[in-house]
TORDO-591339 format. One record per residue (C-alpha): x, y, z. Coordinates in steps of 0.05 Angstrom, whole numbers, plus 32768, in hexadecimal, padded with zeros to 4 digits. Example, Ala and Ser with C-alpha at 12.3 -4.5 7.8 and 13.67 -1.06 7.14 Angstrom:
BEGIN
80F67FA6809C/81117FEB808F/
This chain:
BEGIN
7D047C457250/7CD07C2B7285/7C9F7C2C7242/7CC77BFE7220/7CD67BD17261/7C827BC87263/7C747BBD7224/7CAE7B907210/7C8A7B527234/7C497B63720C/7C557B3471D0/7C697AF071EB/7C2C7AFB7221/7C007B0071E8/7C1A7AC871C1/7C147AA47206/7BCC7AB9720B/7BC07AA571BD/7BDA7A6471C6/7BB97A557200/7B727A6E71DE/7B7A7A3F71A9/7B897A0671DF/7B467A1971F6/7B267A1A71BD/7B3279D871B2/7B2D79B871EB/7AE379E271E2/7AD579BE71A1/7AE5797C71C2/7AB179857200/7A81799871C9/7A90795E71A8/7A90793371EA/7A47795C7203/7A2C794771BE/7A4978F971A5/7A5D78EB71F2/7A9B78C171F9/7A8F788671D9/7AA978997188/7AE778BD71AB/7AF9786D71C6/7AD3783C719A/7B01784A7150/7B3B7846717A/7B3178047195/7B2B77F0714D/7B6978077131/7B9477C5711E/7BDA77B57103/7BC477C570B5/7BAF780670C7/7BEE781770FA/7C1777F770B8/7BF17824707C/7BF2786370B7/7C3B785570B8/7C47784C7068/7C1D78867056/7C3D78AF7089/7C8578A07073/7C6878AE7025/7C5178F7703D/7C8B790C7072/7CBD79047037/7C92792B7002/7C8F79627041/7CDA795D704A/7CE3796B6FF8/7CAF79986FFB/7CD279C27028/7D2079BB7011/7D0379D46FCE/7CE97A146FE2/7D1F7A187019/7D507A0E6FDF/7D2D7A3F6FB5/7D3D7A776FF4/7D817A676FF5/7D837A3D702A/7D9D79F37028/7D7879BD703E/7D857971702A/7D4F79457028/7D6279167060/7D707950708A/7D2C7964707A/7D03792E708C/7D26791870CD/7D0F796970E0/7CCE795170C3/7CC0791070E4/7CD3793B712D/7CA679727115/7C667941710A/7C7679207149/7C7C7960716A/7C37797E7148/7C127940715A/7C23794971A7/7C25798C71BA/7BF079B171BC/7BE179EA717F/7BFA79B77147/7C2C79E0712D/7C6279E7716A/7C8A79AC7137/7C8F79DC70FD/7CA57A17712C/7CD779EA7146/7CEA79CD70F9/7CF17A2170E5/7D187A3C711A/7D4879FA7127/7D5179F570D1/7D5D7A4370D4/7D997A44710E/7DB97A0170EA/7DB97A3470A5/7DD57A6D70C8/7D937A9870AF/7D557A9370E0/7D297AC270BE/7D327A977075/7D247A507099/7CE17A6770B9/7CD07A87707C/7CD77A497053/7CB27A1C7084/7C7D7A557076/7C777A547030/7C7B7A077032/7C3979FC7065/7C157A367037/7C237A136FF9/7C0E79C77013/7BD179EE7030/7BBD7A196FF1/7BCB79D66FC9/7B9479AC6FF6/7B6679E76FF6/7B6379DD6FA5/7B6479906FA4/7B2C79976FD8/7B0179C76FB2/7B08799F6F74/7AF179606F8D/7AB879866FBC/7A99799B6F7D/7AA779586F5A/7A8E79276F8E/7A4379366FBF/7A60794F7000/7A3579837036/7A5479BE701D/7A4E79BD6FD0/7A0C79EF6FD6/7A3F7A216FF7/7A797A176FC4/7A637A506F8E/7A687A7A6FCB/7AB67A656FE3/7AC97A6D6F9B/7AB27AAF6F8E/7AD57ABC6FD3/7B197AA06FBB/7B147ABF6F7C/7B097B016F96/7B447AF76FCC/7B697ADD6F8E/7B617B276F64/7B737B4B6FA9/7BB97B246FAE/7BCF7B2B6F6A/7BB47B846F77/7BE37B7E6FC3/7C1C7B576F8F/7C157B926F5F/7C157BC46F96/7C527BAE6FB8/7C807BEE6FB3/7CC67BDB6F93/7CF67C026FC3/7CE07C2A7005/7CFC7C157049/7CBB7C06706C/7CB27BCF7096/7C787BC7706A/7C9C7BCC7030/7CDB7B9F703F/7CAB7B677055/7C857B6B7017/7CB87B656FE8/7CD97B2D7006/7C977B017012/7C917B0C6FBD/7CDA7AF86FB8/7CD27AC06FE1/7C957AAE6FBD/7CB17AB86F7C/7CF37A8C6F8C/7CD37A586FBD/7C8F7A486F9B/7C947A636F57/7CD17A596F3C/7CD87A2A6EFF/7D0679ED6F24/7CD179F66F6C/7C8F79F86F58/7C8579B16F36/7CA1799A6F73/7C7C79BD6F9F/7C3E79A96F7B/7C4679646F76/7C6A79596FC0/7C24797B6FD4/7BF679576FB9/7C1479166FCA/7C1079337012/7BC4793E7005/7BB478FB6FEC/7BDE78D87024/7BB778FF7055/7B7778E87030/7B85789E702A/7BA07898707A/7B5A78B87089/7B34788F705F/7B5478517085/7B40787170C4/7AFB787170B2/7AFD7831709A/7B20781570E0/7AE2783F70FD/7AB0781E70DE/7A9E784E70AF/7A8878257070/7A6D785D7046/7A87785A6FFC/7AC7787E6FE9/7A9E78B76FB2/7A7978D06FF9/7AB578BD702B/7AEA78E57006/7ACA7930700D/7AB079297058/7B0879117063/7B187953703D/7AEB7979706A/7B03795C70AF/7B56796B7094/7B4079B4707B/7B2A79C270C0/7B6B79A670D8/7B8979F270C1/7B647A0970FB/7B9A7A167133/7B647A17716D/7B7579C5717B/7B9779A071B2/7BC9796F7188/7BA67973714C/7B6E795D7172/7B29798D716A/7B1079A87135/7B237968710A/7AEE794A7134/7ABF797C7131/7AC1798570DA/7AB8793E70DA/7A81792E7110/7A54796770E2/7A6C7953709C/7A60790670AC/7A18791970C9/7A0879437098/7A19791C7060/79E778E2707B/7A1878BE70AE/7A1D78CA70FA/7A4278FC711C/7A6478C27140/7A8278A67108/7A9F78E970F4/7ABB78EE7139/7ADA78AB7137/7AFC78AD70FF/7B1878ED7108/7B3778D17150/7B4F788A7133/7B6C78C670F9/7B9478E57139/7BA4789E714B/7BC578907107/7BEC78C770F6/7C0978CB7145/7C2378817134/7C3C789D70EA/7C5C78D17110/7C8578A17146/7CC278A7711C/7CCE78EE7135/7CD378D67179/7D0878AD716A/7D2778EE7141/7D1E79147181/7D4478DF71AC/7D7A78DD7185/7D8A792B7174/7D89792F71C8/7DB978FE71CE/7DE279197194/7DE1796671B4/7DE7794471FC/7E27791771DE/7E3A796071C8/7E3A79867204/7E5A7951722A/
C-alpha cells in the first residue's frame, strides 16, 4: 500500500516535467535565435503585416480548419464515433486558438480529444481518432514535402537519398510489427496492438475514409504553404516561389517539434538556417516565420469566440 501511495504521483510529475522541458526548449531556441539575428526580424515583418494579409490569413485559415474538421469526423466516423461536421470545426477553430496560445502547441487537440470523447460517451475512441487524424495530416505533409524537396533546389536535397533509405527501411519494419501483431493473447501489449491496426484499418484505410483523408490533408498542406508564402512576402522576402516553396516546407516540418512556446521556436529556427543557407539571410527566415505566427493566431481568432460562447452556454447551464 505505501508503494502504491509513492508511486501513484510519478506519472503526472513526469508529464509536468516533460512539458515543462519542451517549454524550455523553446524558449532556448528563441534566445538562440535572439543571441544570433538580435531582435530586430522578431519586430520588423510584423510591423508589415496589412489588411490583405490579416484577410488571405483569415480565408486560408477558414479553407484549412474545415478540411481538419472533415478530416477528423471521417476517421472518427470510421471508429464508431459520431461527429458532424459543424460540431467538428467549432472544436477545431477552439483547438487552433488554444494551440496557438498555450504553450506546447498541442494543449487544443488534447482539449478537442478528451471534450469530443466525454460528448460520445467513449473517451478512449475520441483521443484515438484525434490521433490517427494529426498522424495522417503529418505522414501526408512529410510525402508532399519530400516530393517537392527533390523536385525543387532546397538545402537539404544532398541529404534526401539518406531520409529515404531511412523511411523505407522504417516502412519494411512497420508492415514486419503489422505482421507480427499476435491475433488473440490478453497482453497489454497485445490488446493495444490490435486495436491501433483496427483503428488504422477502419479510420485511415477503409474504402469510404481514405480519399477523404487524403485530399482533406493535402488541402491542409497547401493552405499552410500559401499563408506562409504571404508571410514572406509581407516580410519582405522577394525570392521566387521555385526557391521560396521548399525553405516554407522546411520551417512547418519543424513545426512537429513539440519543444515550442505557442508554436513559436523551432519554426524560427528551420527557417532562419534554411533561408541562410539557401542564399538569403537568417533574418528573413526569422521574419517570416514570426509574421507566419502572426497570421495563423489571427486565422485562429474564431476559436476565441467558440470558447466564449461554450462558457456561457455551460455557465447558462449550471445556473
Amino acid at each position: 500500500m505505501a508503494q502504491a501511495t509513492i508511486a501513484a504521483p510519478a506519472a503526472p510529475a513526469a508529464r509536468s516535467g516533460w512539458a515543462l522541458l519542451r517549454t524550455l526548449g523553446g524558449f532556448a531556441v528563441l534566445a538562440a535565435l535572439v543571441w544570433w539575428v538580435g531582435t530586430g526580424p522578431f519586430l520588423a515583418g510584423l510591423r508589415l503585416i496589412d489588411g490583405p494579409a490579416l484577410a488571405a490569413a483569415l480565408g486560408i485559415g477558414l479553407v484549412t480548419t474545415v478540411c481538419c474538421a472533415w478530416r477528423w469526423a471521417l476517421v472518427a466516423g470510421g471508429l464508431g464515433v459520431r461527429l458532424p461536421l459543424g460540431t467538428a470545426v467549432a472544436h477545431c477553430y477552439r483547438a487552433l486558438f488554444l494551440n496557438s496560445t498555450l504553450p506546447g502547441g498541442v494543449l487544443g487537440d488534447v482539449d478537442r480529444a478528451v471534450r469530443h470523447g466525454r460528448d460520445a460517451g467513449d473517451v478512449s475512441r475520441g483521443v484515438r481518432a484525434v490521433v490517427w487524424e494529426r498522424t495522417a495530416g503529418q505522414v501526408v505533409q512529410l510525402g508532399i514535402a519530400l516530393v517537392v524537396l527533390a523536385a525543387l533546389p532546397s538545402p537539404v536535397r544532398p541529404w534526401l537519398p539518406a531520409v529515404l533509405a531511412v523511411l523505407v527501411v522504417t516502412g519494411v519494419g512497420l508492415v514486419l510489427l503489422v505482421r507480427a501483431v499476435p491475433t488473440s493473447g490478453a497482453s497489454r501489449w497485445a490488446r493495444g496492438a490490435r486495436t491501433a491496426l483496427a483503428d488504422v484499418r477502419a479510420g485511415l484505410l477503409a474504402r469510404r475514409t481514405w480519399g477523404g483523408v487524403l485530399v482533406a490533408s493535402a488541402v491542409v498542406v497547401a493552405g499552410h504553404l500559401a499563408t506562409f508564402v504571404v508571410a514572406a512576402r509581407t516580410a519582405g522576402a522577394d525570392a521566387p516561389l521555385h526557391r521560396l516553396v521548399p525553405l516554407t516546407l522546411l520551417a512547418l516540418l519543424a513545426m512537429g517539434l513539440p519543444a515550442n512556446v505557442g508554436g513559436f521556436g523551432p519554426r524560427e529556427g528551420a527557417a532562419a538556417w534554411a533561408f541562410a543557407a539557401a542564399g538569403l539571410t537568417a533574418a528573413q527566415g526569422v521574419a517570416a516565420a514570426m509574421v507566419y505566427g502572426a497570421l495563423v493566431l489571427v486565422s485562429s481568432l474564431p476559436g476565441a469566440l467558440v470558447l466564449v460562447l461554450w462558457r456561457r452556454r455551460t455557465a447558462r447551464a449550471a445556473g
